[in-house]
C-alpha positions in Angstrom: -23.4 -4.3 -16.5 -20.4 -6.2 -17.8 -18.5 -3.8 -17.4 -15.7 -6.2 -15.9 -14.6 -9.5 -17.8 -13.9 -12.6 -15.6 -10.4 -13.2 -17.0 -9.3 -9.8 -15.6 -11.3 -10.2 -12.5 -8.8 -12.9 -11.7 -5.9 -11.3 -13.0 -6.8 -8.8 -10.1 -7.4 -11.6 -7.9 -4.3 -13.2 -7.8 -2.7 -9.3 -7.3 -4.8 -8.8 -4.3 -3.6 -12.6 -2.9 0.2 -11.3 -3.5 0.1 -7.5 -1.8 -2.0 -9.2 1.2 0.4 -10.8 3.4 -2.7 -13.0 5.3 -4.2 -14.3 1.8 -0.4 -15.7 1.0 -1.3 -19.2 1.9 -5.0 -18.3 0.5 -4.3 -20.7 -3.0 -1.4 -22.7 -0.8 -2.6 -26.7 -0.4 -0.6 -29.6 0.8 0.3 -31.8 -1.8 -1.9 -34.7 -0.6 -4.6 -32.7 -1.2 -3.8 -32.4 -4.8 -5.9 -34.9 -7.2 -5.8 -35.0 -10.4 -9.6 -34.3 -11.8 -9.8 -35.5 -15.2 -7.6 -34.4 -18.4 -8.1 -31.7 -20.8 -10.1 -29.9 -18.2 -9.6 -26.3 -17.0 -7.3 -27.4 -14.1 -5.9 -31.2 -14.8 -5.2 -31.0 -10.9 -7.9 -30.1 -8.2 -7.8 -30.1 -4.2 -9.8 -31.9 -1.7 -12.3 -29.3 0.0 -13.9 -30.6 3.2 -18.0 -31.0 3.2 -17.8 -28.3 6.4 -16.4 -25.8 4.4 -18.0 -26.3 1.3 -21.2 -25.7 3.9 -19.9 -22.2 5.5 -18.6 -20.8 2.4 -22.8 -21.6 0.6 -23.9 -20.2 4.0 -21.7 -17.0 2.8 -22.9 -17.2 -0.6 -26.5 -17.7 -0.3 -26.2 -14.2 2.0 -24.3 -11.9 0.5 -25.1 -12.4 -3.3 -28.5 -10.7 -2.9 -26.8 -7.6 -1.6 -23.9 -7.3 -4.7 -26.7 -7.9 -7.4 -29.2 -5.2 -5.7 -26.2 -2.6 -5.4 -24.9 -3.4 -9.2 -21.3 -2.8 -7.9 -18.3 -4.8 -9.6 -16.3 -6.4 -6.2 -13.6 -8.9 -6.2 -14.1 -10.4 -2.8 -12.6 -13.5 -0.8 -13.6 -15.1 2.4 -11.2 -17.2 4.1 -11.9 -19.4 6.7 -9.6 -20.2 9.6 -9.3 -24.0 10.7 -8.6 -23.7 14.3 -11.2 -20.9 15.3 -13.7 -21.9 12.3 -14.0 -17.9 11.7 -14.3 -16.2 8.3 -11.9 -13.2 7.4 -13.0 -10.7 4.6 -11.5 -9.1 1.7 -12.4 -7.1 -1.3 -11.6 -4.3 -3.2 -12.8 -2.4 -6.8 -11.8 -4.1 -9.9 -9.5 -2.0 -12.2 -10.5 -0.9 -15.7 -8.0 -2.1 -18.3 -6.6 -0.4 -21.8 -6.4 -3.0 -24.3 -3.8 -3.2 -27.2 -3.3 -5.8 -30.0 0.2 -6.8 -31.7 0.9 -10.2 -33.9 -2.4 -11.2 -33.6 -2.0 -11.2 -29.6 -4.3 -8.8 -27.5 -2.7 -7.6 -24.8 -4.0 -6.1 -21.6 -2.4 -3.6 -19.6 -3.9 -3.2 -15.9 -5.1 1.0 -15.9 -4.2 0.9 -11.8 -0.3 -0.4 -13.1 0.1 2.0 -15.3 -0.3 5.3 -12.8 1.8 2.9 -10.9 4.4 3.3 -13.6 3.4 6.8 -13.7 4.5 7.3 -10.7 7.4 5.6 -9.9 8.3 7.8 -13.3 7.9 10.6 -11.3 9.8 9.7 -8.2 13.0 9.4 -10.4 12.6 12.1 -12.6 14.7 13.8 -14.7 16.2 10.0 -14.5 14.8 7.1 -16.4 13.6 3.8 -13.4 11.7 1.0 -14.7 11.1 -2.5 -13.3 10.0 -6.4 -14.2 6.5 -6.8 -15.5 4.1 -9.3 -14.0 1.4 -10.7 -15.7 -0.1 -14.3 -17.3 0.0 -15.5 -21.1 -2.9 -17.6 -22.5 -1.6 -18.8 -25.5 -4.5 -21.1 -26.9 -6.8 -17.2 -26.5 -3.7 -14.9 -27.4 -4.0 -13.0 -25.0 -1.3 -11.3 -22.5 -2.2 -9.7 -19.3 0.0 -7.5 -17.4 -1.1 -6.2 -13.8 2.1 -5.3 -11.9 5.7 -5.0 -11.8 8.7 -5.9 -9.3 11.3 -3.3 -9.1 15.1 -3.8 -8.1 16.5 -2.1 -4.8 20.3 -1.9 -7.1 18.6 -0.6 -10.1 21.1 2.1 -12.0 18.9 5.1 -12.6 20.4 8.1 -14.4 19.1 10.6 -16.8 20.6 8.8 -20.3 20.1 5.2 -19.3 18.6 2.5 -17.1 20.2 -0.7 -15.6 17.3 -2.8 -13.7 18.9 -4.3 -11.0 18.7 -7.9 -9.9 18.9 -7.6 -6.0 15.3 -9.0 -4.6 13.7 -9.7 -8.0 14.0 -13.6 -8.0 13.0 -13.9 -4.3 9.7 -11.6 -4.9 9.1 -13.4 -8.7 9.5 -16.8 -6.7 7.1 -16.1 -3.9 4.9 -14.1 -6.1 4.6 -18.0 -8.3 4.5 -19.6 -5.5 1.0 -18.1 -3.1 -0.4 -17.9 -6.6 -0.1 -21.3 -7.0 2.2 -20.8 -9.9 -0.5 -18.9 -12.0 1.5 -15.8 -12.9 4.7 -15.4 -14.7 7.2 -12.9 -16.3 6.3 -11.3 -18.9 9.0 -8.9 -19.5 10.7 -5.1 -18.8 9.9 -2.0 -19.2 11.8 1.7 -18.6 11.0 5.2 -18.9 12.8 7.7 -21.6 14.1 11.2 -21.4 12.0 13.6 -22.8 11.8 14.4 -26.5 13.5 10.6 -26.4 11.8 7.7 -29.0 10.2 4.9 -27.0 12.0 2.0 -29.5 14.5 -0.1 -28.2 18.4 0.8 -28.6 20.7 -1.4 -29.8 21.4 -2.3 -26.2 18.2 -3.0 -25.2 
């Protein structure tokens, strides 16, 4: 039905390749298997896939693509074959719905299954305000922003007037985050809750 766009689809996707420790070398190549495809393409560098796998993975294809278009369900799924055994590992799980926002001519996308994340990490430290780093990509040439997770500090400061996001752990789960999606995500900023009866604008701290 549509429902789902492509471009969140993968914004999911490379989620689901983070928070699944055996999909972390899923997008992971060794760099003379990089070649560089042609410019101004989609993606300036591509990988060498071998003819064998290219073979399995249409075998996969050719099988299960009758079954998702008769059941009409939205799926993001990933086989992943293993080199030594040649066996095929599954994965999938229900796309999010999104709430959409514009600002200075950017739309901006905001991930509905992050926010009752939020939500709830809200809830955890109530009466206190907690927040965390948001995750997410920019695509400039489109404007748009997506934002589909968030890192959170182990030495964040959370009392009931104010909010100090930490730093311990951040870099290290930002840097691996980049680095099994192939560098495809990047900070996009904060955010923190608010006391109650408390304006959401920035103070002069902030």
């Amino acid at each position: 039905a549509r429902v789902h766009k492509l471009d969140l689809l993968e914004m999911e996707y490379y989620r689901m390749i983070n928070e699944t420790p055996e999909l972390h070398d899923h997008l992971i190549v060794k760099k003379d298997s990089k070649i560089r495809y042609r410019r101004n393409s989609c993606r300036e560098l591509s990988v060498k896939i071998n003819n064998a796998d290219v073979a399995q993975c249409a075998a996969i294809a050719a099988k299960v693509l009758p079954s998702i278009i008769h059941s009409q369900e939205a799926c993001i799924s990933l086989w992943q074959i293993d080199d030594e055994s040649c066996t095929t590992q599954f994965y999938h799980k229900a796309p999010s719905s999104w709430t959409r926002f514009s600002t200075n001519g950017y739309s901006v996308h905001v991930c509905d299954r992050l926010i009752t994340e939020i939500q709830t990490e809200r809830n955890k430290f109530f009466p206190n305000e907690t927040g965390g780093a948001l995750i997410g990509s920019i695509d400039i040439l489109r404007k748009k922003i997506y934002i589909f997770d968030s890192i959170y500090a182990e030495n964040s400061v959370n009392e009931r007037e104010y909010f100090i996001r930490g730093d311990k752990t951040v870099l290290k789960q930002y840097e691996k985050y980049r680095e099994v999606t192939d560098g495809q995500i990047c900070y996009v900023g904060e955010w923190h809750s608010h006391p109650d009866g408390c304006p959401t604008a920035p103070s002069s701290l902030d």
